[in-house]
C-alpha positions as CSV (number, residue, x, y, z in Angstrom):
1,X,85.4,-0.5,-27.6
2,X,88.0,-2.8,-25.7
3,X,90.3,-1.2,-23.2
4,X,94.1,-2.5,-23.4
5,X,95.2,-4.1,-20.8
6,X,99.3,-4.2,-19.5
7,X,101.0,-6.6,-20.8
8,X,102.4,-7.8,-17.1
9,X,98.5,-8.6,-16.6
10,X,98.1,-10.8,-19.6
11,X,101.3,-12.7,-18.4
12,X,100.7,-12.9,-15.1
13,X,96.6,-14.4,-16.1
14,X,98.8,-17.0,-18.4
15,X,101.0,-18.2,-15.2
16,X,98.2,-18.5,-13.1
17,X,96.4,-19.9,-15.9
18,X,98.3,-22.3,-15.9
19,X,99.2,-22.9,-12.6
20,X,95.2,-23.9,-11.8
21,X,95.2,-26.0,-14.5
22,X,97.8,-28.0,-12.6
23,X,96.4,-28.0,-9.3
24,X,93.2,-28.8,-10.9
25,X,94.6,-32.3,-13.0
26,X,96.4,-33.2,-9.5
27,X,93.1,-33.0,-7.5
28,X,91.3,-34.9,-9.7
29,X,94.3,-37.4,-10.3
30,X,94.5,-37.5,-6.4
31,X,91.0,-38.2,-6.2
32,X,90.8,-41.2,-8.8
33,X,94.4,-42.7,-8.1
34,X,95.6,-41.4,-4.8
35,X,95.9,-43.5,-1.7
36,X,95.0,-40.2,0.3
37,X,92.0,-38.6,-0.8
38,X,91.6,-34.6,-0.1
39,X,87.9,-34.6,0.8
40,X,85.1,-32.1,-1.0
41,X,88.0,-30.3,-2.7
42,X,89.1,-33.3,-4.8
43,X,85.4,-34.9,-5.2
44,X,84.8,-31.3,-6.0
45,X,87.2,-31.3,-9.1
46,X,86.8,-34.5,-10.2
47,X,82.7,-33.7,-10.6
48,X,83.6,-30.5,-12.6
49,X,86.1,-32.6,-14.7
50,X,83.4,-35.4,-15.5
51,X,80.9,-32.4,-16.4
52,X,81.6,-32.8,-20.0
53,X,81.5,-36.3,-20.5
54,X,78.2,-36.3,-18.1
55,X,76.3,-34.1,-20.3
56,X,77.3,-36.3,-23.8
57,X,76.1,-39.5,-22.4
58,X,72.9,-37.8,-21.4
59,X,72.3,-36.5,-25.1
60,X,73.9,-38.8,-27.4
61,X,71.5,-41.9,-28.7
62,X,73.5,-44.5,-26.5
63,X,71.1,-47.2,-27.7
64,X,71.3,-46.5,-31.5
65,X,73.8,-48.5,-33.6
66,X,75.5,-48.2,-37.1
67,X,72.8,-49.0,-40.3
68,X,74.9,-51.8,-42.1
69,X,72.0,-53.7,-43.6
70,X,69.9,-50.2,-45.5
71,X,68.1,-52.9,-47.5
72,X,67.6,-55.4,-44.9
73,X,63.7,-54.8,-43.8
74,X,62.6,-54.0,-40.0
75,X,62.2,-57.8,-38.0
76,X,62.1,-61.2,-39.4
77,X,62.6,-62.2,-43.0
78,X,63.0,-65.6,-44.5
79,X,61.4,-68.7,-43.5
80,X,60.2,-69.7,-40.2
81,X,61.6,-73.3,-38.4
82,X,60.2,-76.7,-38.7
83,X,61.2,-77.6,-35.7
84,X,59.3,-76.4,-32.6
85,X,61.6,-73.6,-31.2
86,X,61.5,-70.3,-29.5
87,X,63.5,-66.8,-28.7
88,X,63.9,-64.7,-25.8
89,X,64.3,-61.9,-28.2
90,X,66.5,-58.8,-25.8
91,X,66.5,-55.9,-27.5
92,X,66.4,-51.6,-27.3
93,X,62.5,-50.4,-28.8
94,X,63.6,-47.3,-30.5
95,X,59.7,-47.1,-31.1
96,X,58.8,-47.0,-27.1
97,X,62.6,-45.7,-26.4
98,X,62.7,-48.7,-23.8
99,X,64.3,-52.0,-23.7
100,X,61.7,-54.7,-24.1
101,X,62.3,-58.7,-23.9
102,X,60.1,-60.9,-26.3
103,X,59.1,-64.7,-26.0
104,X,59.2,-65.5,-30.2
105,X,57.4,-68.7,-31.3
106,X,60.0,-69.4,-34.3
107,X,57.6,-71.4,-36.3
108,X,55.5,-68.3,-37.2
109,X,57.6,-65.2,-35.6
110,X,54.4,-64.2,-33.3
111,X,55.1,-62.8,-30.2
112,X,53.9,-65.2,-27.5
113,X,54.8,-62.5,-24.5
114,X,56.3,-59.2,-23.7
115,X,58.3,-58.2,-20.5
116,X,58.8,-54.4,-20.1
117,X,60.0,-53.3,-16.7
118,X,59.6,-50.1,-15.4
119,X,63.5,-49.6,-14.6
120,X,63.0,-46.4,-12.9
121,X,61.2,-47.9,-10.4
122,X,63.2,-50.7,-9.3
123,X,66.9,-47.8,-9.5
124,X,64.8,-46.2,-6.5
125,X,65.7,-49.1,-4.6
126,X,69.0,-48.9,-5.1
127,X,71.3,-46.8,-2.4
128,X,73.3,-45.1,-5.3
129,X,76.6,-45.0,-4.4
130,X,80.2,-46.3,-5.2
131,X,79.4,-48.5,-7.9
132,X,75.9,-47.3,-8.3
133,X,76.5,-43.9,-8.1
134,X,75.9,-43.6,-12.0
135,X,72.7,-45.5,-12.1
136,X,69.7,-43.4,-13.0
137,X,72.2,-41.3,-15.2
138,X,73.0,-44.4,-17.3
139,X,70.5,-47.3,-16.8
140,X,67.3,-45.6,-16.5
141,X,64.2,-46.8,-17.9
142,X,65.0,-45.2,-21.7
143,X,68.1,-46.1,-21.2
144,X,68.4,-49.6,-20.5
145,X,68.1,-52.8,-22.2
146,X,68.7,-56.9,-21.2
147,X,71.8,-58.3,-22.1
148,X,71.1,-62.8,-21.8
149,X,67.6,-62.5,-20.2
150,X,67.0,-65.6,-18.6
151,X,63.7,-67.5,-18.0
152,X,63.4,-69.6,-15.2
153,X,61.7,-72.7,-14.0
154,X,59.3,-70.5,-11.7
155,X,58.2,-68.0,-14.7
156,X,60.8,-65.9,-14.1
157,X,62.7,-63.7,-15.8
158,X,66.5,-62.7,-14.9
159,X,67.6,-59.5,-16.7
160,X,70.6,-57.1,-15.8
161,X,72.9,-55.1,-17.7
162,X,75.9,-53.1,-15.6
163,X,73.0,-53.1,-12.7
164,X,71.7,-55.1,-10.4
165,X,70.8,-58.4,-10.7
166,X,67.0,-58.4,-10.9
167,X,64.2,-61.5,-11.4
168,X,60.9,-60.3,-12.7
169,X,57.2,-61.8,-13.0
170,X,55.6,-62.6,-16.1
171,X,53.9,-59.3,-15.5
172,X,57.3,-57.3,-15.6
173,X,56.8,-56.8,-11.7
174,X,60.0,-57.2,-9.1
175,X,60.6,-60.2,-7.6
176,X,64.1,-59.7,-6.3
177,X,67.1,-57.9,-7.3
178,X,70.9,-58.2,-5.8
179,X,72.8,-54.9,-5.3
180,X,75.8,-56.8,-4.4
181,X,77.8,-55.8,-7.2
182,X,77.2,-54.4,-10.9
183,X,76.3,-57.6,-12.7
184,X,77.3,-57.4,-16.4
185,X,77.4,-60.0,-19.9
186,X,76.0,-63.4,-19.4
187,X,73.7,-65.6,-16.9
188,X,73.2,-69.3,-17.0
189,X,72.0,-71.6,-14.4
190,X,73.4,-75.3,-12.9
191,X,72.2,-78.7,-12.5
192,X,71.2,-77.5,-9.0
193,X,69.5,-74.4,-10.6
194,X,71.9,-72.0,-8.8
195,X,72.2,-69.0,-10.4
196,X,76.0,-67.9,-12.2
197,X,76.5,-64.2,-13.6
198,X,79.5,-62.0,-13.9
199,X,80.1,-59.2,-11.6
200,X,83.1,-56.7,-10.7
201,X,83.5,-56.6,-7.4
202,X,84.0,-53.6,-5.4
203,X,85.7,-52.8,-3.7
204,X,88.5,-54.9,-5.9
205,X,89.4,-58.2,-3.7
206,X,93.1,-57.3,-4.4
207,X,95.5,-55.1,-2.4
208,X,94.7,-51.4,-2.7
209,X,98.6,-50.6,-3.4
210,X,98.3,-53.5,-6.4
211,X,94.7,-52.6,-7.7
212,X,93.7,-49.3,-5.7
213,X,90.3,-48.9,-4.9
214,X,88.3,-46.2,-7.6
215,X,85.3,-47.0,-9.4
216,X,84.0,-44.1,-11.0
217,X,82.7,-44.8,-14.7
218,X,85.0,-47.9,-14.7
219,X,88.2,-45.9,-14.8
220,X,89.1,-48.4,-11.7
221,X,90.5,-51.8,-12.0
222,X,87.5,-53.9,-13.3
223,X,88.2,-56.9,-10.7
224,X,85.9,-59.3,-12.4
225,X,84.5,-62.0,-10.8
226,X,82.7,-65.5,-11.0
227,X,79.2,-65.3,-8.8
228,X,76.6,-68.0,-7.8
229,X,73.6,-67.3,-6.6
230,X,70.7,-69.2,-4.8
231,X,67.3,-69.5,-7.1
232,X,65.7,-66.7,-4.8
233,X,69.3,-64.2,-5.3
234,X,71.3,-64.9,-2.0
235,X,74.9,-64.7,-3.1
236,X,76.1,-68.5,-2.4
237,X,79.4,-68.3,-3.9
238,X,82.1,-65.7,-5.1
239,X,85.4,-65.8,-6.8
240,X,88.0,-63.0,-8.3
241,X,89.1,-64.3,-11.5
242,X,92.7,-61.7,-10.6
243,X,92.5,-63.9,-7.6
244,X,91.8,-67.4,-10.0
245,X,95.0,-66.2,-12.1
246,X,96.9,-65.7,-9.1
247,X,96.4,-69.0,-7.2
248,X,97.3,-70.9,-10.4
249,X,100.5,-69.1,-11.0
250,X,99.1,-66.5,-13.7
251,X,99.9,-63.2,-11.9
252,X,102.1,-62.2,-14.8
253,X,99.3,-62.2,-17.3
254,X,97.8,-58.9,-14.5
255,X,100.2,-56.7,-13.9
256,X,102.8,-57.3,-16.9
257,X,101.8,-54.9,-19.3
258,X,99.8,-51.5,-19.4
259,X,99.2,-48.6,-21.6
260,X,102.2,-47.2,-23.2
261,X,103.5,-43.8,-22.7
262,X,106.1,-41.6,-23.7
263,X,109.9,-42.5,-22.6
264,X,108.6,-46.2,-22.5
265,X,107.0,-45.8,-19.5
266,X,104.3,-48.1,-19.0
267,X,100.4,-47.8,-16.9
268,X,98.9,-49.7,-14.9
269,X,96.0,-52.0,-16.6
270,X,92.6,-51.1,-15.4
271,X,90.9,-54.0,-17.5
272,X,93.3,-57.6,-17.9
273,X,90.8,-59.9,-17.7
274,X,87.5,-58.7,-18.9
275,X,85.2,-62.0,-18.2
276,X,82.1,-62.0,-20.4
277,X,80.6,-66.0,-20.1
278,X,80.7,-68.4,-17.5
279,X,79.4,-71.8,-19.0
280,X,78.6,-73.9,-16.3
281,X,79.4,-77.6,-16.7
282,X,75.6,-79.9,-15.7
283,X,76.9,-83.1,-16.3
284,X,79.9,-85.3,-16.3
285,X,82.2,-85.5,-19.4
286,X,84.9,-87.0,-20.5
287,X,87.5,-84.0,-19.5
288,X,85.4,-82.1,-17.2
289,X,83.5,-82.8,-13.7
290,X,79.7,-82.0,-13.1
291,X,80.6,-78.0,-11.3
292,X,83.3,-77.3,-13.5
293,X,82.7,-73.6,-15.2
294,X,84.2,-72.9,-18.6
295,X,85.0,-68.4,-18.7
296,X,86.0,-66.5,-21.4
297,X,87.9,-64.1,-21.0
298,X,88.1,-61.9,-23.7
299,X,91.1,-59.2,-23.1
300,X,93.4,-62.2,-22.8
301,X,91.7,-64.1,-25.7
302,X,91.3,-66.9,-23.5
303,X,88.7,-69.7,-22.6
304,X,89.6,-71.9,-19.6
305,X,87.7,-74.7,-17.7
306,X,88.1,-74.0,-13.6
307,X,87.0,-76.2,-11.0
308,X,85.7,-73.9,-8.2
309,X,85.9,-77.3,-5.5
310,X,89.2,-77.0,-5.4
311,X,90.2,-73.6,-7.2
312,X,92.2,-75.1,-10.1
313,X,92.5,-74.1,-13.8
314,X,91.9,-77.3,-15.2
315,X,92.7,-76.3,-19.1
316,X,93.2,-73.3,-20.6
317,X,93.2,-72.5,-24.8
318,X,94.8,-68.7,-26.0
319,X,95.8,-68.0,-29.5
320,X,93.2,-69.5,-31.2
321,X,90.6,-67.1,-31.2
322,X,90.4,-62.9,-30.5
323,X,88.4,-60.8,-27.7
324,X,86.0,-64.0,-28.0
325,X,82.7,-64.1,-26.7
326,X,80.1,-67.3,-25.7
327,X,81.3,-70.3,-24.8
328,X,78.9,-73.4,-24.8
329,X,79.4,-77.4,-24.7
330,X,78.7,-79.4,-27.8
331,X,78.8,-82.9,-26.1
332,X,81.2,-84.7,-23.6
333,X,84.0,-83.5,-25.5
334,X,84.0,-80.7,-27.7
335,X,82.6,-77.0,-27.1
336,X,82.2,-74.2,-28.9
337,X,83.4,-70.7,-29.2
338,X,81.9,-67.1,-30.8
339,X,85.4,-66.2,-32.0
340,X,84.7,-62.1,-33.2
341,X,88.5,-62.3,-34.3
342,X,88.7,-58.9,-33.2
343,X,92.0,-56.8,-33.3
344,X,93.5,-53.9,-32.2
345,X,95.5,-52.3,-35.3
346,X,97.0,-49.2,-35.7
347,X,93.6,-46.9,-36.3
348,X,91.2,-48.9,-34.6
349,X,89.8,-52.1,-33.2
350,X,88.4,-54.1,-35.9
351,X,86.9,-57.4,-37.3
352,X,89.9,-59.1,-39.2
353,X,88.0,-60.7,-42.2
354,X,84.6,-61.7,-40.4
355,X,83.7,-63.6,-37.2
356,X,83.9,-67.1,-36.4
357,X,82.4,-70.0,-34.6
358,X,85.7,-72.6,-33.2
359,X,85.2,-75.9,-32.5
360,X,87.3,-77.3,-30.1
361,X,87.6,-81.2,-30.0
362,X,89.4,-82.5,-26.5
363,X,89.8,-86.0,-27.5
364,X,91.8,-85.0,-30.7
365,X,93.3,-81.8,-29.3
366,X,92.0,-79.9,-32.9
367,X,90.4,-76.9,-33.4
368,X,87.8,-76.3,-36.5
369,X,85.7,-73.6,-37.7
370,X,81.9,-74.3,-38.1
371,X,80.4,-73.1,-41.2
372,X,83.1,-70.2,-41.8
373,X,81.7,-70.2,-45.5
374,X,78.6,-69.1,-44.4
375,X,79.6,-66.2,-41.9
376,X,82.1,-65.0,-44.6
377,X,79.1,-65.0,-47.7
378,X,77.0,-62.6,-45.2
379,X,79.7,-60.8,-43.8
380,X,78.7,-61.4,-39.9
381,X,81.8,-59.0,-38.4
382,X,80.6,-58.0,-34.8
383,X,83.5,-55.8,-33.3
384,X,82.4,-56.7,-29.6
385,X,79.8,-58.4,-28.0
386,X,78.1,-61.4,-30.6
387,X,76.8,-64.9,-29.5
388,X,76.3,-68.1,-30.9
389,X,74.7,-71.5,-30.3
390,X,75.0,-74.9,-32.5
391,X,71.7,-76.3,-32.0
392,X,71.2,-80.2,-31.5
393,X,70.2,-80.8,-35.4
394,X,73.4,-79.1,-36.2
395,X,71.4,-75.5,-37.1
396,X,73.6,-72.5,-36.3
397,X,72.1,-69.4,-34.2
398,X,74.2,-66.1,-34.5
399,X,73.5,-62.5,-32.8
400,X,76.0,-60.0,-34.9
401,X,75.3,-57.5,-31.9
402,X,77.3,-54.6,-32.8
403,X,74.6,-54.2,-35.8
404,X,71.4,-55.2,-34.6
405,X,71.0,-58.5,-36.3
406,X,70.9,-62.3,-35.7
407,X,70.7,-64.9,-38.7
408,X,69.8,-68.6,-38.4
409,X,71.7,-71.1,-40.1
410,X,70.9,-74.8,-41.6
411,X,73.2,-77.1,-41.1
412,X,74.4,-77.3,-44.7
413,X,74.9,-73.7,-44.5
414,X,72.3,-71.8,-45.8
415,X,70.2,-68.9,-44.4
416,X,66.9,-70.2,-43.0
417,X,66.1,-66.4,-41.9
418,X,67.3,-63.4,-40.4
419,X,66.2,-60.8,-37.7
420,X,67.1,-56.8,-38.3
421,X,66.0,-54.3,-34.7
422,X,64.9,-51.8,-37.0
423,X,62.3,-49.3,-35.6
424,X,59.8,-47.1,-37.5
425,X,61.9,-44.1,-37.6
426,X,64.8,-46.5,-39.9
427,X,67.2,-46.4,-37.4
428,X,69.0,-49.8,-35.8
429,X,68.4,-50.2,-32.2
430,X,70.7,-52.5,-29.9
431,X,70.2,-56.3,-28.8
432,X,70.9,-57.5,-25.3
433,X,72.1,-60.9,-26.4
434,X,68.9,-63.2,-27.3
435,X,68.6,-66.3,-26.2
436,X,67.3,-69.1,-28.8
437,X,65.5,-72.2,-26.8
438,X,65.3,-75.5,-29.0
439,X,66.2,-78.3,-26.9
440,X,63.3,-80.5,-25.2
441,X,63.5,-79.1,-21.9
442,X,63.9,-75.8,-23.0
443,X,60.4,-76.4,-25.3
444,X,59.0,-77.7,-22.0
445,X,59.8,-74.5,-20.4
446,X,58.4,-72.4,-22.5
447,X,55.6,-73.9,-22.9
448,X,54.8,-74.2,-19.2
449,X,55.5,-70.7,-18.8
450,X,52.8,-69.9,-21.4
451,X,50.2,-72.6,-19.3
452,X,51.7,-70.6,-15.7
453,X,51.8,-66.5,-16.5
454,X,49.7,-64.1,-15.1
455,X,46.8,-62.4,-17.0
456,X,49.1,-59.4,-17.7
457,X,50.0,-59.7,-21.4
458,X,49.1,-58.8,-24.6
């Protein structure tokens, strides 16, 4: 059936097996690394070499996530709040296979609105390339979902997630969206009702022979940076935080340690800082000035307070929390942190114990945990990602991300109620970091957004 061959011939396909192989890792390694880039031939390879990983994130269920809770029931159980309060509920609909925001009345869990953009549409806008060049592929419209939607004075809605920055109507329709860079983890807006979001900027505001200049699926150095932006999306403002760490005498915290290799041989860092909240500071305080931002940072476990006026790290905290998430101001001199107390071990990155919400107190220069007892009775251990809030009354709002719940918490401690993104077919969908909204002006908001919208909802 099979003719033999010479043996020469099999050694000789080996060799130039082998050989090709070569050639073919050093085009692609010219084409992501190299200064000098070898045209189609190198694009050419590195296209063939992403092929694999291409076709996985087009087949596997990027939006499903790990059942923890089997007895836990689909949406809200418990009892509802007293107080007047509602929640910009972001989350993945594994019904309609869409990411959906909700407007949640949380003294009867009705839905008060729906927002549910037709992302396709708005990627058509977008010249895909460089930083884009992955969009439809990985944030089309069953795809995508809203990570810290946003509701603005004018009925808006900001939503984004490794995209562009885009502001919607009450009727899901586009209002604006900013291609400057890929906009990624939180939003909040300041005094002056400026816009802040994160962004990595490309290409990377440092050197090319420091930083180089690739961006393919991230593999690139991830030069995060601080944005503001005007109410209507005009970029007023823009700040490396490799830059921040540089002008305050941090450069060693960059470019000291990689990857290890074999024969101690270390690589570079693609991802040192990893910014995932800016907290922008709307009043005067005790230790911080009206336009201060406090960023976390969480690949150096750090939260610091900057002062963009004059580009100066006021305060800086490490050491006290792990890859650490949310940062928001208590009063005029304490804030709080979503501490997930994540760590890298030997097998795998991992909760240690369960997370944590850190109080830190600048008057006494003391850390505390809030209500520890309360995360470690139901196990709240979001790997990444997670949120909290302590609300004005001294209630506790938690988003354990990584598993499709949030959980709201009296201030003595107990659990008022919980919230599971389970859809019809069992499975746990994502959330997109909701958004709970209790104090007066946020109430006020709200409710003149219901008095405002468009006759487009359900």
């Amino acid at each position: 059936m099979f003719k033999k061959i010479e043996i020469w011939i099999l050694y000789l396909f080996i060799i130039l097996s082998i050989l090709f192989a070569i050639l073919f890792g050093t085009l692609v390694r010219q084409e992501l690394v190299g200064s000098t880039k070898l045209g189609w031939v190198s694009k050419l390879a590195l296209q063939l070499a992403e092929m694999p990983v291409n076709i996985r994130d087009l087949l596997l269920p990027t939006n499903r996530t790990k059942d923890r809770f089997p007895n836990l029931k689909k949406g809200f159980s418990g009892s509802s709040n007293f107080n007047e309060s509602f929640m910009l509920l972001s989350r993945f609909d594994g019904d309609l296979n869409q990411g959906v925001v909700e407007l949640i009345d949380l003294t009867n869990f009705q839905i008060l609105h729906t927002w549910n953009p037709n992302i396709d549409d708005f990627n058509n806008l977008v010249i895909q390339e460089n930083e884009f060049v992955y969009l439809n592929r990985d944030k089309n419209d069953k795809r995508s979902f809203f990570r810290h939607p946003l509701l603005t004075n004018d009925g808006g809605l900001l939503i984004k997630e490794f995209s562009p920055l885009r502001k919607i109507d009450s009727c899901s329709n586009l209002i604006f969206q900013n291609t400057h860079d890929i906009f990624h983890h939180s939003i909040e807006t300041d005094y002056e009702g400026n816009i802040w979001a994160v962004t990595s900027a490309y290409p990377q505001t440092l050197p090319r022979e420091q930083v180089g200049r690739n961006i393919h699926q991230h593999s690139g150095f991830m030069d995060d940076a601080i944005v503001k932006l005007s109410s209507k999306g005009e970029v007023l403002y823009e700040k490396s935080v490799a830059s921040i760490f540089i002008d305050n005498g941090l450069e060693y915290l960059l470019f000291s340690v990689g990857e290890a290799k074999a024969n101690n041989i270390y690589l570079f860092n693609p991802d040192p800082i990893h910014l995932n909240d800016i907290q922008p500071v709307n009043q005067d305080g005790d230790f911080w000035k009206k336009g201060d931002l406090f960023l976390s940072l969480r690949h150096q476990s750090m939260v610091l307070l900057y002062r963009p006026s004059n580009n100066k790290i006021i305060w800086k905290s490490v050491g006290h929390f792990f890859q650490q998430h949310d940062v928001d101001i208590i009063d005029n001199h304490r804030i709080s942190i979503f501490n997930n107390n994540s760590k890298n071990f030997v097998d795998e990155n991992r909760v240690d114990g369960h997370n944590k919400v850190v109080i830190y107190d600048f008057k006494s220069n003391e850390y505390s945990e809030y209500l520890s007892d309360s995360f470690r009775e139901h196990d709240i251990r979001t790997i990444t990602q997670g949120l909290s809030e302590i609300l004005p009354n001294g209630d506790l709002f938690v988003e354990e991300t990584n598993y499709s719940r949030i959980l709201y918490f009296n201030s003595d401690g107990s659990l008022r109620w919980s919230y599971l993104n389970r859809g019809n077919d069992n499975n746990t969908y994502r959330l997109g970091w909701s958004r709970i909204l209790a104090t007066k002006d946020e109430v006020d908001l709200v409710k003149n957004f219901l008095e405002k919208r468009g006759g487009c909802y359900e």
